[in-house]
Every structure is written in C-alpha cells, then in structure tokens.
C-alpha positions in Angstrom: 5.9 -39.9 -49.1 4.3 -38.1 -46.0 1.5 -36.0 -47.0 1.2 -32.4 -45.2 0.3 -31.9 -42.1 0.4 -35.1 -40.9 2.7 -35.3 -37.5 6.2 -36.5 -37.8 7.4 -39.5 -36.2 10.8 -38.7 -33.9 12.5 -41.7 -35.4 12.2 -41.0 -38.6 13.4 -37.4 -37.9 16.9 -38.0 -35.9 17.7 -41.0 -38.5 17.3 -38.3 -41.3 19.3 -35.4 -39.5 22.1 -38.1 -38.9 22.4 -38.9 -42.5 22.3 -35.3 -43.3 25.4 -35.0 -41.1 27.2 -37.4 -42.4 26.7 -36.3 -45.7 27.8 -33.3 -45.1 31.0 -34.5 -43.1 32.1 -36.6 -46.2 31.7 -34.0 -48.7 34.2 -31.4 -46.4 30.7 -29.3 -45.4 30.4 -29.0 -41.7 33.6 -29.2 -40.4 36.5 -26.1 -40.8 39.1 -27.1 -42.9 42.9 -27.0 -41.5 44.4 -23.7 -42.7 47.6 -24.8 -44.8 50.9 -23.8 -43.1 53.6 -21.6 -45.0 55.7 -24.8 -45.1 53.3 -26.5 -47.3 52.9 -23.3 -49.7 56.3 -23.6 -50.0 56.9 -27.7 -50.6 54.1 -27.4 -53.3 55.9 -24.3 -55.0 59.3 -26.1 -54.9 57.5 -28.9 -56.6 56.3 -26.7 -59.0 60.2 -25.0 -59.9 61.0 -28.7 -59.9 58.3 -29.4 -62.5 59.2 -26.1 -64.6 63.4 -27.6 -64.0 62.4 -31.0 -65.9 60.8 -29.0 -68.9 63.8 -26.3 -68.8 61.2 -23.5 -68.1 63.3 -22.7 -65.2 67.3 -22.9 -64.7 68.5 -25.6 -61.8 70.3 -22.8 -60.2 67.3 -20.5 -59.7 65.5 -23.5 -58.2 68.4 -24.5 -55.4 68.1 -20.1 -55.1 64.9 -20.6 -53.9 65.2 -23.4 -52.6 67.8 -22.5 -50.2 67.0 -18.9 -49.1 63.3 -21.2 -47.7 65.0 -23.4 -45.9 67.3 -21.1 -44.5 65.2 -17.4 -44.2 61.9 -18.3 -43.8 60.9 -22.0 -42.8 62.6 -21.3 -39.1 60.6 -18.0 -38.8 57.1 -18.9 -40.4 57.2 -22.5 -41.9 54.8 -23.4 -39.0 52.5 -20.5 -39.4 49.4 -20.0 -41.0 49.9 -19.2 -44.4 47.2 -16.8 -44.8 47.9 -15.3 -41.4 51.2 -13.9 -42.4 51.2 -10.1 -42.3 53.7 -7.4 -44.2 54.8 -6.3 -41.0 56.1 -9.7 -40.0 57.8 -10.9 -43.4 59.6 -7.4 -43.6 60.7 -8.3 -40.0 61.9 -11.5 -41.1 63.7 -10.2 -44.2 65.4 -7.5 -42.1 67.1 -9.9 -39.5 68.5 -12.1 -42.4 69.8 -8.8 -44.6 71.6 -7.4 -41.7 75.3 -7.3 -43.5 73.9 -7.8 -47.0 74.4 -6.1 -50.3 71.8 -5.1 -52.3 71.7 -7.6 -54.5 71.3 -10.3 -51.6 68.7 -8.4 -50.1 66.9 -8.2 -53.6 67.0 -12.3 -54.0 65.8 -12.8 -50.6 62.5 -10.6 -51.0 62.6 -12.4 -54.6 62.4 -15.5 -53.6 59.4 -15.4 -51.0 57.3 -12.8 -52.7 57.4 -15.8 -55.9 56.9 -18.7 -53.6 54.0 -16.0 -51.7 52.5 -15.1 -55.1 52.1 -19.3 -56.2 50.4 -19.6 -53.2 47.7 -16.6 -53.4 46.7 -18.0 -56.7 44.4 -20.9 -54.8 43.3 -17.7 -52.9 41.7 -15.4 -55.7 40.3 -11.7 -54.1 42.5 -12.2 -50.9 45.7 -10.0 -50.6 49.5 -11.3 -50.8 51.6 -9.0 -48.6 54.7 -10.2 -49.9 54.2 -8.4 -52.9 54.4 -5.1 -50.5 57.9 -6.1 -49.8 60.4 -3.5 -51.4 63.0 -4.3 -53.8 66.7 -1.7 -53.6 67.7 -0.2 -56.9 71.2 -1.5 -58.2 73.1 1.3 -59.6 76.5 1.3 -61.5 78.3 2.0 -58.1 76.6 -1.2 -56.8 78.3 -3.2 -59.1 81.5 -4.7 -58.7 84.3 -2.6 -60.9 85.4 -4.7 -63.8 89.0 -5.9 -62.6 91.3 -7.0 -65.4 94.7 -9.2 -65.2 98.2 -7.7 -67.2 98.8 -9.8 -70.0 102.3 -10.4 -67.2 99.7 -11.7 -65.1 97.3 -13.7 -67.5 100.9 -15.5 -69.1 102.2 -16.3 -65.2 98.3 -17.6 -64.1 98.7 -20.1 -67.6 102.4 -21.1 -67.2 101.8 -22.0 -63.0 98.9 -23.8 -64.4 100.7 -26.2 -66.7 103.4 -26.0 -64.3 101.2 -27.2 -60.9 98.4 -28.9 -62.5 99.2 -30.4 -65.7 98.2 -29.7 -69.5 94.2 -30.2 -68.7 94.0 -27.7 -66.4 96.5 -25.4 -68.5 94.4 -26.1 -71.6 91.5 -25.6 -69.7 92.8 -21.9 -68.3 94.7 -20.4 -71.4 92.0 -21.1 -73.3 89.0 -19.1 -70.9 91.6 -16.4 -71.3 91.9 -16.2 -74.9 88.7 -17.0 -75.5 86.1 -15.0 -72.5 83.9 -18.4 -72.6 82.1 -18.8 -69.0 83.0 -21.9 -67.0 79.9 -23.3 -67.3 80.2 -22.8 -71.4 83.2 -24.1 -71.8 82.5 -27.4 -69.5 79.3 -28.1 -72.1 81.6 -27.2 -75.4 81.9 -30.8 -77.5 83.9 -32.0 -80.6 81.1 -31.2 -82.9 81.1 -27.3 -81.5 84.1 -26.8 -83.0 85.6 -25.9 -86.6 89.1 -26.7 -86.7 90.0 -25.9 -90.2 87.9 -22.6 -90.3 89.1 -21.7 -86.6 85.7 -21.0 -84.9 83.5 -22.9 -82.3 79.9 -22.3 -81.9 78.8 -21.6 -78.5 75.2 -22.9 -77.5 75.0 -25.0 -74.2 75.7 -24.5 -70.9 76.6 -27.2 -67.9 75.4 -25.9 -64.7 75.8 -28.3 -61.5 76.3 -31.3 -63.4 72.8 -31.0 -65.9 73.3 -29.8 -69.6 71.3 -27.2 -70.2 70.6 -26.5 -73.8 71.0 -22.6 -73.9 73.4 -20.5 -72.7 73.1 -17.8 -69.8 71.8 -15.5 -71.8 69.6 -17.9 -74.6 71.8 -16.5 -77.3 74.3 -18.6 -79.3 77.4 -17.3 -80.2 79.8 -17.8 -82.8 83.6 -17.5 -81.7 86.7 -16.9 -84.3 89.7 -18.1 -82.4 92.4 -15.9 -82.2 96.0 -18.1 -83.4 96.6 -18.6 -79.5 93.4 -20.1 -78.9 93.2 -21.9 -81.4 96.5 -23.2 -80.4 95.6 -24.3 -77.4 92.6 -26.3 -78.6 94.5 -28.4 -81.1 96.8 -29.0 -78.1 93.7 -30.2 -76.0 92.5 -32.0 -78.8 95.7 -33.9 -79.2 95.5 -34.4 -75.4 92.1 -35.9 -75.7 93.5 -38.5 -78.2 96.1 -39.8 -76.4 93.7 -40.3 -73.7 90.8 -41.9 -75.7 94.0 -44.1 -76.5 94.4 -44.9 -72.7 91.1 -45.8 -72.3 90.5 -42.9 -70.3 87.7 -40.9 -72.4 84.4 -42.3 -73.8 82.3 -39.0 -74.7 82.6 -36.0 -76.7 83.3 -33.2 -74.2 86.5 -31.0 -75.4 87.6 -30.1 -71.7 87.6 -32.6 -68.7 89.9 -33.3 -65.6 93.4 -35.3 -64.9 91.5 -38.5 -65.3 89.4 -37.8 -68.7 86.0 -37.1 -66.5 84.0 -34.3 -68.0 84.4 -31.1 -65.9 80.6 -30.9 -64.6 80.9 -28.6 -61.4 82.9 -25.8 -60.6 84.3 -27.2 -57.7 87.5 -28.8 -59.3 88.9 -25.6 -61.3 88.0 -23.6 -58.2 90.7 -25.1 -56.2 92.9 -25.7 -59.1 92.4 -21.7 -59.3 93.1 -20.7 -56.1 96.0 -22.9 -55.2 97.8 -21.4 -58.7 97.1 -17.8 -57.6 98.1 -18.2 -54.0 101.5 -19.5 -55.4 102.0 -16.2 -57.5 102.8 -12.5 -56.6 98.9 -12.0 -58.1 96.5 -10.5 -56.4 93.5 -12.7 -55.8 90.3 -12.3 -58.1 87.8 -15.1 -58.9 87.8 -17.0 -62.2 85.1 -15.1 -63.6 87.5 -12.0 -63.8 89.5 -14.3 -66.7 86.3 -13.2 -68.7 86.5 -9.9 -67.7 90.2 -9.7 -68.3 91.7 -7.0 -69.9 94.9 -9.4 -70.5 93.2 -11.0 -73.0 92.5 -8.2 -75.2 95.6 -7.1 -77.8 95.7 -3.7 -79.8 95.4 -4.4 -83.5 93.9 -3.5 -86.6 90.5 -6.3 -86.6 87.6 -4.9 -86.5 86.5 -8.7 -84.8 83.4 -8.0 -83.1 83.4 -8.2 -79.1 79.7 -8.2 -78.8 79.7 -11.3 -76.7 81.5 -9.8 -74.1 79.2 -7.9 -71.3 78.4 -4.9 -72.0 80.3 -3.3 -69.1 83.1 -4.9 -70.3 82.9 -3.6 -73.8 82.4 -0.2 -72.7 85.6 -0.4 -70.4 87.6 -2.0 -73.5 86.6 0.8 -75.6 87.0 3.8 -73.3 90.2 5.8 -73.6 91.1 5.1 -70.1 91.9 1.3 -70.9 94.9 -0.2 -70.9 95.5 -2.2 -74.1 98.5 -4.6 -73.7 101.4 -4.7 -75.9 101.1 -0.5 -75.8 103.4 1.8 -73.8 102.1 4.3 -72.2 100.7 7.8 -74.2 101.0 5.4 -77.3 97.9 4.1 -77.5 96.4 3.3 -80.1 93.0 4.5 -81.4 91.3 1.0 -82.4 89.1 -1.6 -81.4 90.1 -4.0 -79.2 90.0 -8.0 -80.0 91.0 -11.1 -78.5 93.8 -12.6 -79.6 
C-alpha cells in the first residue's frame, strides 16, 4: 500500500481509473439506461393477464379485451414512444380519435384498458405520476342501456319449430331449451350429464365455456339451481335420447349435454350464431341477437308458482314483474296479478 504523500506513478493511476470504468459499465453505473417503450409496458402486462388467465384470476375474454383494444388503439399511436414520456394530453387525444362513433360503454373499455395496462407499468415507477389514471370514464345510465326486447310466445314457438325444421333436432334441442330455460350460451355449452337431475327435474348450473376454455364459474361466480318447467324438461330427455343414439354411432365420447350435427361439443359461439341468423332471416321475426332468448318475455307463462326468477337479470325481473308486461297466454285487461315463471 502507498503510504501518504508519496507521489503517484501515472501508470498506476490510468490502469486504476480504467478498471473503475469498467466496473462501473458492467454493473449498469455509467451509462443511461434505454427508457422502455409503451410497447414493451404493454407485452409485459399482457404476459401478466396471461399469467392471471392460467390461474383463472382473470376471464380469457377480458384478456383478448385488452389485448385487442392495444393492438388496435394504442400500439399504432404510442407503441414506439417513451413510456414515461406519455402525457394526459396525448392519451386523451388518442382515445378521442378512436371513440369518434362510440357508445359509452365502448368509450369506457377503451380508457379501461390502457389506464390498467398504464397503472402495471407505473408500479416499477414508485413517486412518478400515471396520467392515464386522469383519463375520464362516462356514467351509464338506465337510458344507456339497451331496452330489454322480448319474443311473443307466437314468435319464440315459430324461432323453435324453423329450428328443428332447417337445422335438425341439435340445434332445436339446443334453442327450445335456452328459451325455456334463460341459460347463457356459454352456460349451456359447459352443462354435462352429471349437471343434471332427471328424476327430480333440476340441473345445477356452475361452469361456463367461453372461446373454447371451461371456466369453472359462471359469469357472475354464483351457481344456480334450475327446476325445469315440463317443456324443458322435455326437451332435455329428448336431447338425451339424441345423445344416445349418437354415442351408439360412434359419434360422442364425452359428457357434454348439447353439441353440433356431428356430436362435437359446442365450444364457440360461432356455430349457433349462424344457425341463429339464417332461422330468423327465414321468418316474418324481427331480428334480435340470441341473447334476447334470455331476455325473452315468451318464455315466461302466467300461473300460480311462486318459482323463484332470481337468476334472471335484474332488469329483466323488474320488467317481468311490472304491470306494463305482457304475460303470454293472457288477453288483454285480463292480466293476472302473479308472479311470473318459466315454464
């Protein structure tokens, strides 16, 4: 070791300065580090939804939600981009080019979906501020909503009988039975043998299928119990029957109650949906989506039950109950002052 004030030597001097340096360069210190681009904030959040998909913290479709309003909103306008150099100013601009025509509720999943994937990536950035959480979010009120629009029970019986008719009895099954029953596609594609109680009439209601993965909750995490009104019940024996003779064919090798014209489980939407629309565009029925067999007020009779309908939405529930519903099988001025029920 040198001892003070003696004179240093110039070699020894620039030899250790350079080993300083490259110290330093090997540990990060000395050089700037590359700020990270909004387009990698945004592959590690994906990776994260997918992470929080594989250990059903999160639903598939809220994942492709985000992943798609990304790729399509905000990757062309900012992917590129600094990620902490993104101002309010320039993500509201961006969310007002792309909400143009939008309703509410499309404007609200846009603003949604980068203020989360903004907020994952602030957390590596403790102290600084995330201006996506300064982007507003519109109120939806009642009028915002679309109006609950019901079949006839004419209209509901000429939907079933052109489906049977067009399509054959899996897709009939498959329709008469979302009428008589209010089950969600998605529902009734996950509902198995074991789900169901044929000699007490009920089927439990606990899954979900939602773009071909089984999720093991339902849209709303709450499991329902179903009593199956005679004509649903109907119709299930008749699909059961139908599953038999084609487990007999060689056609069926798993336990799903509702599948297509070739026994494959009905995964996607896809295949009702144009089974849907080419039986309405054949009939003097004014087109409404298949989620409106849910809402229907054709399925609901007038009766004396006192059969809960607490697994319909609330909306609905409301409407079925209000005076100014029309309960099938009731003339007009005649109606009569009871609970409504599925049958």
């Amino acid at each position: 070791m040198r001892s003070a004030g003696l004179p240093i030597n110039l070699t020894d001097f620039v030899h250790c300065s350079a080993a300083r340096l490259a110290i330093a360069s090997s540990s990060g210190e000395g050089s700037r580090r590359k700020p990270e681009t909004c387009n990698q904030v945004f592959d590690r959040f994906i990776a994260h939804c997918e992470l929080r998909v594989s250990k059903e913290d999160m639903a598939l479709s809220t994942l492709n939600g985000y992943r798609e309003i990304l790729d399509r909103v905000f990757r062309p306008e900012i992917g590129e981009d600094s990620f902490e150099g993104v101002l309010y100013s320039r993500l509201a601009e961006v969310v007002a080019d792309n909400t143009q025509d939008c309703k509410k509720k499309t404007y609200n999943n846009i603003t949604s979906a980068v203020r989360t994937a903004f907020t994952f990536g602030y957390e590596d950035r403790p102290g600084k501020t995330n201006p996506a959480l300064s982007l507003p979010s519109f109120r939806i009120t009642a009028k915002d909503r679309p109006k609950v629009d019901p079949f006839t029970i004419q209209d509901a019986e000429s939907i079933i009988a052109a489906s049977h008719r067009m399509h054959g009895e899996w897709y009939g099954n498959y329709e008469e039975f979302r009428f008589f029953t209010g089950l969600r596609q998605s529902e009734q594609f996950a509902l198995q043998v074991e789900d169901c109680d044929m000699a007490s009439g009920k089927i439990n209601v606990t899954k979900a299928v939602v773009e071909e993965k089984m999720k093991n909750r339902t849209k709303t995490n709450q499991n329902r119990e179903i009593n199956l009104c005679p004509r649903a019940l109907q119709v299930l024996r008749s699909q059961f029957a139908l599953r038999e003779r084609m487990i007999t064919a060689g056609l069926i090798n798993h336990n799903f109650v509702f599948f297509s014209s070739v026994g494959e489980p009905l995964e996607t939407t896809y295949l009702p949906y144009n089974r849907w629309t080419e039986v309405l565009h054949a009939l003097p029925v004014r087109f409404r989506k298949p989620y409106d067999a849910r809402h229907s007020n054709a399925k609901a009779r007038a009766n004396d039950s006192t059969e809960s309908i607490s697994y319909l939405p609330s909306e609905v529930t409301r409407f079925l109950q209000s005076p100014r519903a029309p309960i099938a099988g009731t003339k007009a001025g005649t109606r009569k002052a009871t609970r409504v029920q599925f049958a």
